[in-house]
C-alpha positions as CSV (number, residue, x, y, z in Angstrom):
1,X,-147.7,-70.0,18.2
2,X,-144.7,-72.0,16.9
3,X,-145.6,-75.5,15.8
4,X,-143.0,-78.1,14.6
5,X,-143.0,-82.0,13.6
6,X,-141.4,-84.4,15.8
7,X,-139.6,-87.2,14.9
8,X,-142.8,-89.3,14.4
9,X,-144.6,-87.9,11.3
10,X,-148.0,-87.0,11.8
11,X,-146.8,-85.7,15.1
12,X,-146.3,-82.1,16.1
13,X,-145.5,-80.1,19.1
14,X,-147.3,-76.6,19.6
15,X,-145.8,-73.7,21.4
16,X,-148.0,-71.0,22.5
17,X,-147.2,-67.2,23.3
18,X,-147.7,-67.0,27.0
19,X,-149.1,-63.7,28.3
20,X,-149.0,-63.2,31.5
21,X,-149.6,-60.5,34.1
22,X,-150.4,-60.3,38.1
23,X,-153.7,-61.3,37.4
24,X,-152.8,-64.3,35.8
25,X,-152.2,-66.0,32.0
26,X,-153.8,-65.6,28.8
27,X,-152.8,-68.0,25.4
28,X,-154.3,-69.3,22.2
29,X,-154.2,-72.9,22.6
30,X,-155.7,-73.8,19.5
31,X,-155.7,-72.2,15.5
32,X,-157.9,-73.7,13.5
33,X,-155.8,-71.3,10.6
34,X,-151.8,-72.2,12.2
35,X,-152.5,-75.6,11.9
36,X,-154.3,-76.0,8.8
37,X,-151.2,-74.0,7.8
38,X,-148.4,-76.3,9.3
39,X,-150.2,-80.1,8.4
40,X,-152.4,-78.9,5.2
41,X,-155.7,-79.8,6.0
42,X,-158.3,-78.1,8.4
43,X,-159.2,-80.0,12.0
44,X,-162.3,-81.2,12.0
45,X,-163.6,-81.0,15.7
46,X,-165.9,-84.0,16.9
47,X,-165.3,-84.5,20.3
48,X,-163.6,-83.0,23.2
49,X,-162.4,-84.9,26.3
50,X,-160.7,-84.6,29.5
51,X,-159.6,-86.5,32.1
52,X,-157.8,-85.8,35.5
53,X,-155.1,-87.9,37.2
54,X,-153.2,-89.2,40.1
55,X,-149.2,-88.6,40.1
56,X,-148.1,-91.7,38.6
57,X,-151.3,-92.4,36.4
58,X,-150.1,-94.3,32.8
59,X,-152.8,-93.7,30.4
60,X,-152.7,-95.6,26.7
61,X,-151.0,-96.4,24.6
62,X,-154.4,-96.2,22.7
63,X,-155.8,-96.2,19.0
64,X,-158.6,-96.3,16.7
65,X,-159.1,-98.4,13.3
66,X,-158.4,-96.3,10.4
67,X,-160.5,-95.5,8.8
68,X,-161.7,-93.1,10.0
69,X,-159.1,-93.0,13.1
70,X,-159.0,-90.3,15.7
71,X,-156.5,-87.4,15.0
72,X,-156.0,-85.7,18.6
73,X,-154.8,-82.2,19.9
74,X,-154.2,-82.7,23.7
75,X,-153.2,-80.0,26.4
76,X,-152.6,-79.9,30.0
77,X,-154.6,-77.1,31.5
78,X,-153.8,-77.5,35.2
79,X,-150.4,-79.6,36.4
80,X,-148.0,-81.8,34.3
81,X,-147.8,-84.6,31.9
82,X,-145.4,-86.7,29.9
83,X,-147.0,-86.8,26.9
84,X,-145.8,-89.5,24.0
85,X,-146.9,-90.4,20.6
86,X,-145.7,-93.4,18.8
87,X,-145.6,-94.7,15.1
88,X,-147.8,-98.1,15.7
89,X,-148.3,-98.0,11.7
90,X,-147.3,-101.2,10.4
91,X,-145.0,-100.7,7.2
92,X,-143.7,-97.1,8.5
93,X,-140.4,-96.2,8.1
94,X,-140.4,-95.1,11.5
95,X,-142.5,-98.0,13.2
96,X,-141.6,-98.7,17.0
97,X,-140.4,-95.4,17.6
98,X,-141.9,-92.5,19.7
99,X,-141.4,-89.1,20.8
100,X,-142.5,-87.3,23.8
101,X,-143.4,-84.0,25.4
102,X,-143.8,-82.5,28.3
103,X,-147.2,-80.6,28.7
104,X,-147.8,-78.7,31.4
105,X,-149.8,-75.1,33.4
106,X,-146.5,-73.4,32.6
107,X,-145.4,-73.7,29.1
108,X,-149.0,-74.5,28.1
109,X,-147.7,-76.5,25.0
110,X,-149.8,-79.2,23.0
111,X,-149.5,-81.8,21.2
112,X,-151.1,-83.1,18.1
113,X,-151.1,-86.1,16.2
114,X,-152.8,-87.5,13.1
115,X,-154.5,-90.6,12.7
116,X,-153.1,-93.9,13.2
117,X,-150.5,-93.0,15.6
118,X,-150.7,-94.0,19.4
119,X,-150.9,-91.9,22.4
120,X,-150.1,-92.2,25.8
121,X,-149.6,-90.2,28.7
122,X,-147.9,-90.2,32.2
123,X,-149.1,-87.5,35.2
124,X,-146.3,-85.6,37.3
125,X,-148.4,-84.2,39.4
126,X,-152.0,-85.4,41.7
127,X,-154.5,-83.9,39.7
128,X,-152.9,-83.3,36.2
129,X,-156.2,-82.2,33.5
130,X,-155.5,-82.8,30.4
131,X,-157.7,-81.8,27.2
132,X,-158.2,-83.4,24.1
133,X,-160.0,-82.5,21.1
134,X,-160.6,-85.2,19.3
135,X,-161.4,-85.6,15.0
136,X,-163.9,-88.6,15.4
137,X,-166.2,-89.1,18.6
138,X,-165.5,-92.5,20.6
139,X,-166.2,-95.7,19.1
140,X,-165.6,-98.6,21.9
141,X,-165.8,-101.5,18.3
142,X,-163.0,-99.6,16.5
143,X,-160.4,-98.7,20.0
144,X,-157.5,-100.5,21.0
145,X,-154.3,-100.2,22.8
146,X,-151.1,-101.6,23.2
147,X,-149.3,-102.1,26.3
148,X,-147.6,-98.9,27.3
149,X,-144.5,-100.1,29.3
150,X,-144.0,-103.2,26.6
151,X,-140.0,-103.4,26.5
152,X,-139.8,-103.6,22.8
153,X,-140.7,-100.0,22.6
154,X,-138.3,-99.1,25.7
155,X,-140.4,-95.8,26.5
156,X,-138.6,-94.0,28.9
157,X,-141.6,-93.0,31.1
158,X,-140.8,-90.8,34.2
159,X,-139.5,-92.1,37.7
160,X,-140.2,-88.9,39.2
161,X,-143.0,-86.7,39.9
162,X,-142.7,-82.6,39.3
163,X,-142.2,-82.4,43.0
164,X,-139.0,-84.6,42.9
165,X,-141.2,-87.5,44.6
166,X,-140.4,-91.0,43.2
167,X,-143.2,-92.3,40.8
168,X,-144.6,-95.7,39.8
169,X,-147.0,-96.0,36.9
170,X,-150.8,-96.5,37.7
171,X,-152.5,-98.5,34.7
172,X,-156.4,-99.6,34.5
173,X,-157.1,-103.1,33.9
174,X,-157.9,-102.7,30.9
175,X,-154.6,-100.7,29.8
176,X,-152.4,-104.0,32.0
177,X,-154.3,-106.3,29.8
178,X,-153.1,-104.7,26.5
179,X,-151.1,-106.4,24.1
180,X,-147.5,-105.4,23.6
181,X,-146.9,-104.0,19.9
182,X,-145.6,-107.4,18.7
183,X,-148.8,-109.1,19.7
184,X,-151.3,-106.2,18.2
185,X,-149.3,-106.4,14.9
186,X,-149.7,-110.3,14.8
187,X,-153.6,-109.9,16.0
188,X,-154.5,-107.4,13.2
189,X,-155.0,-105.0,15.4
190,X,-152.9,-101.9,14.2
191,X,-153.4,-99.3,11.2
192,X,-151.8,-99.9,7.9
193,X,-149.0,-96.9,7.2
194,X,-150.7,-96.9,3.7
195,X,-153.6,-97.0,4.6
196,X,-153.6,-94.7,7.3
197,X,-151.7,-91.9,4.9
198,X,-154.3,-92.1,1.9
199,X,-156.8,-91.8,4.2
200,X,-154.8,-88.4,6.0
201,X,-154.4,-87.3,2.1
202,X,-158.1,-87.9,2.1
203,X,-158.9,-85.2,3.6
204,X,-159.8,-82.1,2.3
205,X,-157.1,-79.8,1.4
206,X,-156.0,-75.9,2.8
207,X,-158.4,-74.1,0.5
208,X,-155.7,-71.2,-1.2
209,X,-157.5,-67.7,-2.0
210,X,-156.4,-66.0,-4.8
């Protein structure tokens, strides 16, 4: 399992060793020990999600109020994603910005990202499961989003599916009716960077044996 930082910190991408055979595939998509290794805390496992999707669906960007927030590790178990994270931390260095990765049944990579960052995903395929394991359980008083095709942050979502067909995003209602990230920031609604890293230093530290 390889796991390196993307260009948002508090981001990382996870590669898995593949094995695979005629009768199929076999990986370790998550290490409780390689990732308290590569971010220096343990995960703390509250909830776990997943959701399936239409070629074309646009889901987030969402977030939660930190405290506590809701640090994420998310997977696609059967078809493909676009998967994108982005600072939304008022005060970051890197605030607007995102990076994305492609998680799909082939690669099998994952993504994780610490609290107070926005995610958002787009499917590539009809029926794209993804998996999240989540640090806090859902809290409807302390979510939020922002809008995910807002032209400020110029994500460059897909235009086509894995099967070359063209695609246009699907939203909800409730995910249309976001704000963009201009309009969160002047409605209070997203994490301080502060904040949001004394609370990530918070938490308790990879215990070294001696």
């Amino acid at each position: 399992m390889e796991i390196r930082e993307l260009s948002v910190p508090g981001a990382f991408e996870v590669s898995p060793q593949v094995h695979g055979d005629h009768r199929g595939a076999f990986l370790e998509w998550f290490r409780a020990d390689r990732f308290a290794e590569a971010v220096g805390h343990p995960f703390t496992l509250a909830q776990a999600n997943s959701s399936t999707s239409a070629a074309g669906s646009l889901r987030g960007i969402h977030f939660a109020d930190v405290p506590p927030g809701q640090a994420k590790w998310v997977t696609c178990l059967y078809g493909a994603v676009v998967d994108v994270v982005v600072d939304i931390r008022v005060g970051s260095p890197t605030f607007g910005q995102w990076d994305s990765v492609t998680l799909d049944d082939a690669d099998r990579r994952a993504v994780y990202l610490s609290e107070g960052l926005g995610h958002a995903f787009m499917s590539l395929q009809d029926g794209s499961v993804v998996s999240y394991l989540c640090s806090t359980p859902y809290a409807p008083g302390r979510e939020h989003g922002v809008h995910p095709l807002d032209p400020a942050l110029g994500i460059a979502w897909p235009s086509q599916a894995r099967d070359g067909s063209p695609l246009e995003p699907l939203l909800s209602p409730k995910d249309a009716a976001a704000p963009t990230l201009a309009e969160a920031a002047e409605q209070g609604l997203l994490p301080s960077h502060d904040v949001a890293l004394a609370f990530v230093a918070s938490l308790p530290l990879l215990r070294e044996d001696h």
